[in-house]
N, C-alpha and C positions, 0 to 999 in steps of 0.2 A: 924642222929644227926646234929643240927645246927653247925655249923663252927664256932668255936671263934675266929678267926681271922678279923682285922679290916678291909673292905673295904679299897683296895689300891689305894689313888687317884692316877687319868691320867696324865699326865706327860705335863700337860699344859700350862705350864710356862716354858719347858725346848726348847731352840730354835730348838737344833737337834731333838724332835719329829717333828716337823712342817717341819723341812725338809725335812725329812722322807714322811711326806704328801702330800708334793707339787702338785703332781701329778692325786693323788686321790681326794684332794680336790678339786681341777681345775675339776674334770673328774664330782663328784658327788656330790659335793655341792653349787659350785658356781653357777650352773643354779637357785638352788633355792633362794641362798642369795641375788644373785642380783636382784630378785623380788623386794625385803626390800631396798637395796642400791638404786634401781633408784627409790623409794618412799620417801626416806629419803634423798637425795640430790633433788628432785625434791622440799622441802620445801624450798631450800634456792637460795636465790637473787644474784644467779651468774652470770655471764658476762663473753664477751672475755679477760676483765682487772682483774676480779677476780683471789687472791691468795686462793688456799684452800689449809689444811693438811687432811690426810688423814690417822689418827690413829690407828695401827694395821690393816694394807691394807688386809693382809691376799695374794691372789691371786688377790687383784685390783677390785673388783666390783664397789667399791664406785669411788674408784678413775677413773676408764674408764668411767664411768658417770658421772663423773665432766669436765671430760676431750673431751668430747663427747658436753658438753654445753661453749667450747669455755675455760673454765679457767685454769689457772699455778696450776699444781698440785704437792705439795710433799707428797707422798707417803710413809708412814712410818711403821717399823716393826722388830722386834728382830730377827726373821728367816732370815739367809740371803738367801734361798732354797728361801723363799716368795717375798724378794726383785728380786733377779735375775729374776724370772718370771715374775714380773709386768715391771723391765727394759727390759725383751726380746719381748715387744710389741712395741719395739723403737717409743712412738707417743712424738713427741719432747714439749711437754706442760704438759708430767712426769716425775718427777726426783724422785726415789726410792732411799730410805737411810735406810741402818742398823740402828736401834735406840730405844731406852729401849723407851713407852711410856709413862715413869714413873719419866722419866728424861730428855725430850726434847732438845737435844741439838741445841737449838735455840732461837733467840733474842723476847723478849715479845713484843707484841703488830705485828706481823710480816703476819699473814692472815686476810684476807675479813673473811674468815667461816672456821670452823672446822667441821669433821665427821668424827665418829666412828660406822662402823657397826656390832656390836654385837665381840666387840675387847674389849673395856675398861674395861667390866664386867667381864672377865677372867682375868685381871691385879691382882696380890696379894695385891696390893695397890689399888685398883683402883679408890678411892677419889681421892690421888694423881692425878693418870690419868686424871682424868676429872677436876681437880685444871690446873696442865698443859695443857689440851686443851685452858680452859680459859683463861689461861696468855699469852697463843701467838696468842691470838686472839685480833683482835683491837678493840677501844671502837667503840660501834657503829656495830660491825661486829656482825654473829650469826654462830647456831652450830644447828647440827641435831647427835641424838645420838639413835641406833637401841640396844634395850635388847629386849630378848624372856619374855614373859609375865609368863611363867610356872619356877618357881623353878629346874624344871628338862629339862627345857631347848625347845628342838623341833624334829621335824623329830624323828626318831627311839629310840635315848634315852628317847623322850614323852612315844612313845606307849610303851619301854619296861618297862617304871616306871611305869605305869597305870596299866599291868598286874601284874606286884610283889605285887603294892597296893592292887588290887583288891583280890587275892592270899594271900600274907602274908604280911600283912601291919606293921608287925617288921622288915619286912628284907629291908627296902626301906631305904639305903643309901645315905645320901646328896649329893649334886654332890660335887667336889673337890673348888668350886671357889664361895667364900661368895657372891662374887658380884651379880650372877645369883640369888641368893632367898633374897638379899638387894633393887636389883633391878626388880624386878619381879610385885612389886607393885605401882602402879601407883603415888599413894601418895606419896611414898616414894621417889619413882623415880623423881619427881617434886619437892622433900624438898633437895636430894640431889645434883640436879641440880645448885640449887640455893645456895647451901651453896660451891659450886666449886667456883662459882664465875661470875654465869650469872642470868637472870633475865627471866621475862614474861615464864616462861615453858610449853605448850601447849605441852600435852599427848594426842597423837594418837593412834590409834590401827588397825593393820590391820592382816592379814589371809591370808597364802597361804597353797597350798597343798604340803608337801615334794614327790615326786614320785619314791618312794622306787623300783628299780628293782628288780624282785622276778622271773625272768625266768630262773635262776642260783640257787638251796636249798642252796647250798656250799657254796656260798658268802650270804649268807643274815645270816647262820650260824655264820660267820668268825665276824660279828659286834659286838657279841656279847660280846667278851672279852676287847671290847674296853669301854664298858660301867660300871661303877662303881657300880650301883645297881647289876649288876650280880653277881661283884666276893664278893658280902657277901653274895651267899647261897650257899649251900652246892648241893652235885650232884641229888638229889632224889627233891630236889626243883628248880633247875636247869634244869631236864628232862622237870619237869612240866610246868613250863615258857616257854620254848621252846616248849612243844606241844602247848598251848595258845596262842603263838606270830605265829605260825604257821596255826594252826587254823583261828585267826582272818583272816591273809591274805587272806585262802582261799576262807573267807568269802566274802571276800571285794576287790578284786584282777579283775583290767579290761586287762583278758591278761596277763599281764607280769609284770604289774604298779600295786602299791597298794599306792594309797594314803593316807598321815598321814596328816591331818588339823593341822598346826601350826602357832599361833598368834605372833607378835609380838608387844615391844611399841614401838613408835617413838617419842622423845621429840624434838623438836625445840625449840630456846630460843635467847634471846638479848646477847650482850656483854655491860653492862652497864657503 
């Protein structure tokens, strides 16, 4: 029997899960984000004199590639588990601050450029978010902003939404955070760019591999509770999934790696 119980979204607006992640994240995801981060800071015209933010820093990808091309970086993020880790790289051109991105506690007009990678779109607000990138960004100054191009995100929550679809395309659960299938669409992505409060928006799109470790069944197991599509099936569609998401691995597995093709967009834009 199907479960009538609702899909319980992830707890991704709450600071102490992220804390909780510090470590994992750094360990397993940030190799791949910062592919996107130094793609998306590579868009914009910074200098040793450039002021950048750095919007929901996460574990600092963007921000170490700003900081890597010479400019003052503030670093920003509601985790303070996420802050402390981007201040325990003491590079003196980052200053990491606790801070809602929803409510910037800071004077408008105050950076060269803004960027956010794949941070704003998990905001509850996250128009706000990207209205506040805009206001403390200076006229004349610009922004680079990273979303996953898929509604259901990248890496492992891709492929395991794919298999549910494929399997049973009732049980396919939204992810928890509007912003991910608001911004998913290019168009869209480019109307709400501009209605924050910047201009010119040039959507990019680029592709990397997530390289899911699968030398370990036990931990590739353990992902899956973390994932929202999961906990709306029941256990007999649950097995099944799991033999599928297992299966594909084996199919496609070099070694130890199994790569999951993951797109993202990149918008660049003016501050008008």
């Amino acid at each position: 029997m199907q479960s009538s119980e609702p899909a319980k979204p992830l707890p991704y607006n709450d600071p102490a899960h992220w804390d909780k992640m510090v470590a994992t994240y750094e360990a397993q995801s940030q190799p791949f984000t910062t592919l996107f981060a130094d793609a998306a800071v590579a868009t914009l015209p910074l200098g040793p004199s450039s002021k950048v933010i750095d919007v929901a820093t996460g574990t600092g990808a963007a921000a170490l590639a700003a900081a890597r091309m010479g400019a003052d970086v503030t670093a920003i993020d509601f985790s303070a588990g996420m802050v402390a880790r981007v201040r325990a790289h003491g590079l003196p051109n980052i200053e990491a601050r606790q801070m809602d991105g929803q409510a910037l506690d800071l004077p408008d007009a105050a950076f060269d450029a803004a960027v956010s990678v794949f941070g704003v779109m998990l905001f509850p607000d996250w128009r706000t978010g990207l209205r506040e990138m805009a206001r403390v960004t200076r006229r004349g100054g610009s922004a680079a902003i990273a979303v996953w191009k898929s509604a259901d995100g990248a890496a492992v929550h891709l492929l395991l939404a794919q298999i549910i679809r494929r399997l049973y395309p009732d049980n396919v659960t939204p992810m928890p955070c509007a912003g991910l299938a608001e911004l998913a669409d290019p168009f869209r992505f480019a109307a709400e760019v501009i209605a924050a409060g910047f201009s010119d928006p040039a959507i990019a799109e680029i592709t990397h591999d997530f390289k899911l470790n699968v030398g370990n069944p036990a931990d590739v197991d353990k992902l899956f509770e973390f994932m929202p599509h999961w906990s709306g099936l029941d256990a007999d569609k649950s097995a099944a999934v799991a033999r599928a998401f297992r299966a594909e691995i084996e199919r496609g597995r070099v070694g130890d790696s199994f790569a999951i093709p993951s797109t993202a967009l990149i918008a660049t834009a003016l501050r008008p």
